[in-house]
C-alpha positions in Angstrom: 0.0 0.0 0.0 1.5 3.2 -1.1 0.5 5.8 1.9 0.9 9.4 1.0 0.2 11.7 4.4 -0.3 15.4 3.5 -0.8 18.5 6.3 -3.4 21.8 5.9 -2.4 24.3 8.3 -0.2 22.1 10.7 3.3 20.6 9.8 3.1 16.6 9.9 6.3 15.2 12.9 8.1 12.8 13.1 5.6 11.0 15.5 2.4 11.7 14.2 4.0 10.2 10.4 4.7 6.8 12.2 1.8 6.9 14.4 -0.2 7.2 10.9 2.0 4.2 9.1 1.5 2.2 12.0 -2.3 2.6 12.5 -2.9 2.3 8.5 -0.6 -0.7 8.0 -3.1 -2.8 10.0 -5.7 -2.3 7.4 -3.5 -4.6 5.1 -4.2 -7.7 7.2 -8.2 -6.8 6.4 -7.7 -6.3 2.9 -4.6 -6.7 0.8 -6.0 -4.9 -2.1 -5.6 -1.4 -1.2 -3.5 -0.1 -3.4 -3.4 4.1 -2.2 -4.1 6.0 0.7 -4.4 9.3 1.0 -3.9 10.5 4.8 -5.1 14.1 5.7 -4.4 15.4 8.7 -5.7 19.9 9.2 -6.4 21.5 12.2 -9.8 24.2 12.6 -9.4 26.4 15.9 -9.0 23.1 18.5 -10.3 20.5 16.1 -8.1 17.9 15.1 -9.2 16.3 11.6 -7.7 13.6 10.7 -9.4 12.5 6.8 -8.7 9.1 4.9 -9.4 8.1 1.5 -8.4 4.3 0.2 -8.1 3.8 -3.1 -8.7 -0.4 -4.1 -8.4 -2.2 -7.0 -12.7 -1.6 -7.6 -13.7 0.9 -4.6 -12.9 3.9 -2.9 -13.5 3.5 0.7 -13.6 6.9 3.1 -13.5 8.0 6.2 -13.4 11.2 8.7 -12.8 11.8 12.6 -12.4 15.4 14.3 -11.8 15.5 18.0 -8.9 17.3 20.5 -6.2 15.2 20.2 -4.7 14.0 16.5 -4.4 11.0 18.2 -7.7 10.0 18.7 -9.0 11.0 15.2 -6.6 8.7 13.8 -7.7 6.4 15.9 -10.9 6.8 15.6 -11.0 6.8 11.6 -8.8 3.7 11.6 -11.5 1.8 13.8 -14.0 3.5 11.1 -12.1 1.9 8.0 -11.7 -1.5 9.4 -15.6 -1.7 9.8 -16.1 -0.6 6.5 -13.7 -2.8 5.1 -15.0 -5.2 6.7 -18.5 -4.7 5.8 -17.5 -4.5 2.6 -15.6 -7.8 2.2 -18.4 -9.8 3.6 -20.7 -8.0 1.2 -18.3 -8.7 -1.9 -17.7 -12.6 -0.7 -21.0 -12.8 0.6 -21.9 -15.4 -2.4 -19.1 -17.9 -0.9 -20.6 -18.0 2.4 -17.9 -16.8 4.5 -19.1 -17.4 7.9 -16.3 -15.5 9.3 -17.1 -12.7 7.8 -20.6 -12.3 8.6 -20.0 -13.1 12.5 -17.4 -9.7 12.3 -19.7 -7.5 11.0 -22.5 -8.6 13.3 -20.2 -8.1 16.2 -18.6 -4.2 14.4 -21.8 -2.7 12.9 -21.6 1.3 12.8 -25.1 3.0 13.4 -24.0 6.6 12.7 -26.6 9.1 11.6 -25.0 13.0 10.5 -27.2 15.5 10.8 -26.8 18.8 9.5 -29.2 21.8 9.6 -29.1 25.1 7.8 -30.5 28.2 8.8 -33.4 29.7 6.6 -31.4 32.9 6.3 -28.3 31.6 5.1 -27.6 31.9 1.5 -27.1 28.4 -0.3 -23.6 28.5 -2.3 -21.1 26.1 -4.2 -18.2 25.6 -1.3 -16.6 22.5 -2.8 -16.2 20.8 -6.2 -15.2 17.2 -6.6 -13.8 15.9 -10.0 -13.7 12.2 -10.4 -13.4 8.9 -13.0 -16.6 7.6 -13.5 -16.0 3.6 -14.3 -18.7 1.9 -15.8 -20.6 -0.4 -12.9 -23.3 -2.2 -12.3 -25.9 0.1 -10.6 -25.4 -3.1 -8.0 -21.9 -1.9 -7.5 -22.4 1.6 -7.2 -24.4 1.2 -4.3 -22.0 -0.6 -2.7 -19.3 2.2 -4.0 -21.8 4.8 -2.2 -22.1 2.8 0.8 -18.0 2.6 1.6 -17.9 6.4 0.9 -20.7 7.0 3.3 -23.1 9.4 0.8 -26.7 9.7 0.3 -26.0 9.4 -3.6 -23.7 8.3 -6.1 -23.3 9.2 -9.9 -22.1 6.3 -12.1 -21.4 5.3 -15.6 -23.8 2.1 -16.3 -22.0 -0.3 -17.8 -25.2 -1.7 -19.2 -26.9 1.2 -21.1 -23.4 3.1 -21.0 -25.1 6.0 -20.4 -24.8 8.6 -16.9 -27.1 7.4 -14.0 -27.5 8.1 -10.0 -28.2 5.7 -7.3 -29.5 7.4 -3.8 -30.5 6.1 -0.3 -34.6 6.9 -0.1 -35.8 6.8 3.6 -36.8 3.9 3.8 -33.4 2.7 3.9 -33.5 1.3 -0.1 -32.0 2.5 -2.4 -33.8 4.3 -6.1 -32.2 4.7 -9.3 -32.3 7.7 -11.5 -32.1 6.9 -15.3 -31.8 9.5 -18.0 -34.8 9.6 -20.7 -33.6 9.4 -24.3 
């Protein structure tokens, strides 16, 4: 796994760079197919951040932690990535059965809600854009691909129809498909 740790607004030491490799290299015993990762560590007033994002042969798999300490966001988001990793193992072997797997996601399931209001007055504005490869998937796989990365929505590349489509979480906890109309 090729780890690349990058700072905003705080300068990364010596310790925190091998408390980082040595948190992150136990995600290779989970899953030995993770090719990048791309470590963020930023600090906000006394918020720590500490921001992942794992790059796989098919998935992306993120995750995010702010606290006090630097040390318990990485913590934290390391505890984060080997529940989704393993959530998303037994979900990709799930066809062979793997009783293993399904006993450790029983015992590490995450029941995390974010909830984020907005007041009435504010104006709504553009404060981040996201450029990405689309791959062509299975719509199938893209809800799994929105799943690791935690969203309410995904845009994909259909590898069916070929053509642009979205896959959201409705409220009901399935999940709805939006195709384009030729």
């Amino acid at each position: 796994m090729n780890l690349i740790i990058k700072g905003k607004q705080i300068e990364v030491t010596d310790s925190v760079d091998n408390y980082v490799r040595k948190k992150m290299n136990k995600l290779e015993k989970y899953f030995d197919q993770i090719l990048e990762a791309v470590a963020t560590i930023s600090v906000e007033k006394n918020r720590h951040i500490f921001e992942v994002t794992l790059q796989a042969k098919k998935s992306i798999i993120r995750a995010e932690e702010e606290s006090d300490s630097i040390f318990n966001s990485i913590d934290r988001v390391v505890e984060r990535l080997e529940r989704q990793i393993i959530k998303y193992k037994e979900k990709l072997y799930s066809k062979y059965g793997s009783e293993y797997n399904k006993e450790k996601v029983a015992d590490i399931s995450e029941r995390e809600e974010v909830g984020i209001d907005i007041p009435a007055e504010q104006e709504r504005k553009i404060v981040r854009t996201k450029r990405f490869v689309i791959k062509p998937m299975s719509p199938e796989e893209a809800g799994l691909q929105m799943e690791l990365l935690g969203h309410n929505f995904y845009v994909f590349s259909n590898e069916e129809t070929a053509q642009f489509n979205v896959i959201y979480k409705r409220k009901d906890g399935n999940f709805g498909l939006i195709e384009p109309e030729a």
